[in-house]
N, C-alpha and C positions, 0 to 999 in steps of 0.2 A: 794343206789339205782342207777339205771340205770341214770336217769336225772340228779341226781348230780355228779355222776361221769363224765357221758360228758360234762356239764360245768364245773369241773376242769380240765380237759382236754383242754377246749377252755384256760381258762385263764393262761396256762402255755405254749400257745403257739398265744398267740396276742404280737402284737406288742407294747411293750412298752411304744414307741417313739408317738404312735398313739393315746393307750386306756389304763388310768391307773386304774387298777380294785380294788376293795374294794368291801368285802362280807357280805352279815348277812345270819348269822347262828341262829339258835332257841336256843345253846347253845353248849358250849365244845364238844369234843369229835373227834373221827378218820380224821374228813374233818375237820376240825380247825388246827389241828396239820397238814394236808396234805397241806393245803394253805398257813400257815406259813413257812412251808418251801421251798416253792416257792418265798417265797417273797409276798405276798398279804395279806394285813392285813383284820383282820377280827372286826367285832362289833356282838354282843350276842344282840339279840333281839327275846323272843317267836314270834313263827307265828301260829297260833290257824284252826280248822277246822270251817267252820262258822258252828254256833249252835244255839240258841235260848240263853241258858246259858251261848256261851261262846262270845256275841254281843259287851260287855262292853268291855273284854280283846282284841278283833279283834280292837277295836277302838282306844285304848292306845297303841299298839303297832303300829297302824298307825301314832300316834302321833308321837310316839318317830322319828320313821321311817323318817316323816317329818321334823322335829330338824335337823336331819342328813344330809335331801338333802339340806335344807337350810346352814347349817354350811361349810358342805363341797364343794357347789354350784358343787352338782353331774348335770351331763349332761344326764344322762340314768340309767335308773332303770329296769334293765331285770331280771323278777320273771320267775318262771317256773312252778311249780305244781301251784295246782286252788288254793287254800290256801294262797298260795306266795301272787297270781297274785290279790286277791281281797285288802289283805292288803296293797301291794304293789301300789295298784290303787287309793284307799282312802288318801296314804300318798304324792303322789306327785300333787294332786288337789290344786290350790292356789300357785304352786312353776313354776319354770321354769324348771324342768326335767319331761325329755320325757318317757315313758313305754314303751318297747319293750319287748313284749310278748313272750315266745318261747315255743310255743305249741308241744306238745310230742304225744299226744293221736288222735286217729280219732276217738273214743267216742265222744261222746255231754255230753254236761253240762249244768246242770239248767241256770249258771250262764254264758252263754257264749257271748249272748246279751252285758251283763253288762261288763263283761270283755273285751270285744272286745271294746264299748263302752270307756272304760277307758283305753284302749292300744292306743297310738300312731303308733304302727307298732307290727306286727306280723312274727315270723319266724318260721315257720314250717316244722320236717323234714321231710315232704311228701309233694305233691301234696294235698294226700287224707285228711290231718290235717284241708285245707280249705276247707272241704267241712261241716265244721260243721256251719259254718259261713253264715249268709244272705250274697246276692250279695254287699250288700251294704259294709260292715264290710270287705268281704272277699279281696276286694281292699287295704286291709292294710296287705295284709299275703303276705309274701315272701318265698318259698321253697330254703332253704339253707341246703343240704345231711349231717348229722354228718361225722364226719373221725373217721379213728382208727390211733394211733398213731403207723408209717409201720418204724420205730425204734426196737419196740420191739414186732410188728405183721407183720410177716414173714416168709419165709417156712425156716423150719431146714435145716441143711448142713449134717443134719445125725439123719434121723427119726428112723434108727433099734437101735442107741445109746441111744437116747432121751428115745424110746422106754423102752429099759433093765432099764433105768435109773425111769422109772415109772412104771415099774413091769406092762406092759403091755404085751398081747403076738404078736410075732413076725409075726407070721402065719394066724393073723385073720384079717377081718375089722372088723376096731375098729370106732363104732358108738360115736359121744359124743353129749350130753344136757348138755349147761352153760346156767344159768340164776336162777331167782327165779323159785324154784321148787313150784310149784301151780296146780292147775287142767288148769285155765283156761291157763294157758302157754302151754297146751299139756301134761302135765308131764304123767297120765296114761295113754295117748294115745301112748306115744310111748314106756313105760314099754309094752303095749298089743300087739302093733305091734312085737315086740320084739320076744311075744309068738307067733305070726301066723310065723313067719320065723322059730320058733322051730318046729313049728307045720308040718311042709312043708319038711324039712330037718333038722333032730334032732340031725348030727352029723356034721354039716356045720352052725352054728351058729353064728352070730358076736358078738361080746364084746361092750358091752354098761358102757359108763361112763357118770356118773349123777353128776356134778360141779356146787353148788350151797347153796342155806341157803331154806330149807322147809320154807315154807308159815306159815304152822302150823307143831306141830311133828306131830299128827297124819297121814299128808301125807306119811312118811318116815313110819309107820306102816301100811300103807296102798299100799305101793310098795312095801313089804314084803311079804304081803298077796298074791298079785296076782304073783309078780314071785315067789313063792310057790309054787303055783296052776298053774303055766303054765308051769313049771319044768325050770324057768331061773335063779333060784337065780346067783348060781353059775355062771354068763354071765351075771351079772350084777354089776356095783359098784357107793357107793354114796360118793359122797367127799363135804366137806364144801367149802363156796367161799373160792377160793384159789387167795392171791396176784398174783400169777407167771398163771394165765387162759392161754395165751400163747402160754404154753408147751404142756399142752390138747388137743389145737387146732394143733396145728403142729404136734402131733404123732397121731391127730386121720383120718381117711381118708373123712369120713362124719363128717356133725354138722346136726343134728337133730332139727327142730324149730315147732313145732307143736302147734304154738299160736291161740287163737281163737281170730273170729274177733272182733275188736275193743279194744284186749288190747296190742295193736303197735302201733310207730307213722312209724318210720323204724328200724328196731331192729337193737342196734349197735353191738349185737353176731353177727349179718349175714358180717356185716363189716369186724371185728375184723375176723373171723374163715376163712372169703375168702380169708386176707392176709396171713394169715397162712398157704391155700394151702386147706383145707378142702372146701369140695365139698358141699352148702348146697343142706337138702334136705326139704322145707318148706311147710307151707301150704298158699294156694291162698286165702289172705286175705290182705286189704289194707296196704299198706307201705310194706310188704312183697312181693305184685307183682312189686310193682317201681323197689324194688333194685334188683329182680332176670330176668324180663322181656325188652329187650331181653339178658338174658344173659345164661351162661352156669349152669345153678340150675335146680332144679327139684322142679315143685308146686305142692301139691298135695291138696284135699280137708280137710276142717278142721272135728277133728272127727274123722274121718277115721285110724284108725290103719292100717285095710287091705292095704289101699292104701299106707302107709308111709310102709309097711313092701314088696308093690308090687316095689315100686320106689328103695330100697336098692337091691334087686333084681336085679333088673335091669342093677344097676352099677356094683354088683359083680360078673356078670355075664359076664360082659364085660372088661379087664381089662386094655385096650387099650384107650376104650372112659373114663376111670375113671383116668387114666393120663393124657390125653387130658384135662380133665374138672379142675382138680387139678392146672393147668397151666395157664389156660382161668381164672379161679375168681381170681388166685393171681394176674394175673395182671388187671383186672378190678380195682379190691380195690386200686390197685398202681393207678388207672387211674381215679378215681372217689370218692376213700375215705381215702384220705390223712388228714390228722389233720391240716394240716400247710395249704391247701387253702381253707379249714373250716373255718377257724380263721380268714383269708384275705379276701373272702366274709364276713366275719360277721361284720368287721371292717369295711368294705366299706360299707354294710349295716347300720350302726351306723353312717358313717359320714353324709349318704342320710339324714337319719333322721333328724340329725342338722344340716342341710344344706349348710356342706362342702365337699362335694361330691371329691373335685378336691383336 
């Protein structure tokens, strides 16, 4: 998922000499093997959703949890999903390490009082994360922007190459969605929009690329369905997550974001696709407005196909301001969502906490 992925991202790029990371995992699997090859050891400990059933398990894994900040005399404990963040809270109660909270969502949570409550410090990558927060509480949140690592998020030396090389066409704009494919991410909404551009002009159509893992399958039967019915099949394609996202982003000319509000905190596609050169084209909802406002993107309202199908328009129409803008986000993201002073904020953030600031 998105939030474990940008913290392995941070911890491949902090500084050593500063902050020595150690992970728990729920158990085995792709990020265990990704951490270990970095160099970050990891420890296997379930983390449980709280449940009425599962009271007993939430409590024994805080246990262990605890053993752990004690043996290794850990300095900070930063959980991230609500899950993490509760067990993660019960386990360093009685120790001397600090919770640093890193809030993802601008959703509310039943549990946000209490978490907050049992967080030492909070970093959130919005503005809008602290607004879930009493004023009281909210004095522990720090907004620190995620990065995208501009290594390997970057515009191509040769998008019509990249292009042939991804059996894309030459001739079109080429729309792309990365992310979990869900409803509430937008996913039909801009399959539809899709259709009103056919609808408009049925022989000038863009090419939609869909890079992602369905929610459920029946969404991927369910984006079947309607580009059947609006005549796009054929102008439309679905790929699973792909390792190399990158390439997507760099041969496509737009990145399509049609999240609805409250399930962003700032989406790191918007990051990742602006380095690339792609041009987003988002909807006006929290953590979505920070990173595109004032900048060179297009918001449009959540919902709306029409409008996501009026704002591509716009750019194809013009194709002057759509190299202009291609220019303007790459180098934003160079200027504002680097990986590397991600990780140097967070670190400076971590020393405030224990109050070695200097």
């Amino acid at each position: 998922m998105g939030g474990q992925q940008s913290m392995a991202l941070l911890i491949e790029h902090l500084d050593r000499s500063a902050v020595e990371p150690l992970v728990i995992c729920p158990g085995p699997g792709p990020l265990t093997d990704h951490l270990t090859a970095l160099g970050c050891p990891v420890v296997h400990i379930p983390l449980y959703h709280l449940k009425a059933r599962t009271l007993g398990s939430v409590w024994r894994s805080s246990r262990r949890i605890r053993a752990l900040l004690r043996e290794r005399a850990i300095a900070i404990i930063a959980p991230d999903a609500s899950r993490a963040s509760l067990t993660a809270g019960l386990a360093k109660l009685g120790t001397h390490t600090n919770m640093v909270w890193f809030v993802r969502l601008t959703a509310r949570y039943s549990l946000d009082p209490l978490l907050g409550w049992l967080a030492d410090a909070m970093i959130g990558d919005s503005d809008d994360t602290k607004r879930r927060f009493s004023r009281r509480l909210a004095g522990r949140h720090r907004t620190i922007v995620g990065g995208a690592d501009l290594r390997r998020f970057r515009p191509s030396e040769d998008r019509s190459a990249l292009r042939r090389s991804l059996d894309l066409p030459l001739d079109r704009l080429v729309l792309l969605f990365a992310g979990q494919v869900k409803e509430a991410k937008g996913a039909f909404d801009i399959v539809d929009a899709l259709g009103h551009l056919k609808a408009r002009a049925p022989d000038d159509v863009p090419f939609l690329v869909i890079v992602g893992t369905p929610d459920q399958p029946t969404i991927v039967t369910e984006i079947a369905r309607r580009t059947e019915a609006q005549g796009t099949a054929a102008d439309v394609r679905l790929h699973p997550q792909q390792a190399n996202v990158e390439r997507w982003m760099q041969a496509a000319d737009v990145l399509l974001s049609g999240s609805h509000e409250d399930t962003e905190g700032m989406s790191r596609v918007l990051h990742e696709a602006m380095a690339c050169g792609a041009v987003p084209i988002a909807t006006d909802i929290r953590g979505n407005r920070e990173a595109l406002t004032p900048a060179p993107g297009i918001l449009v309202a959540e919902r709306a196909p029409a409008e996501l199908a009026r704002a591509v328009v716009e750019l194809a129409g013009d194709p002057a301001r759509l190299t202009a803008m291609r220019a303007a986000v790459a180098q934003r993201a160079r200027d504002l969502f680097d990986v590397k002073s991600y990780a140097r904020n967070v670190t400076r953030f971590y020393l405030n906490v224990l109050g070695r600031a200097s």
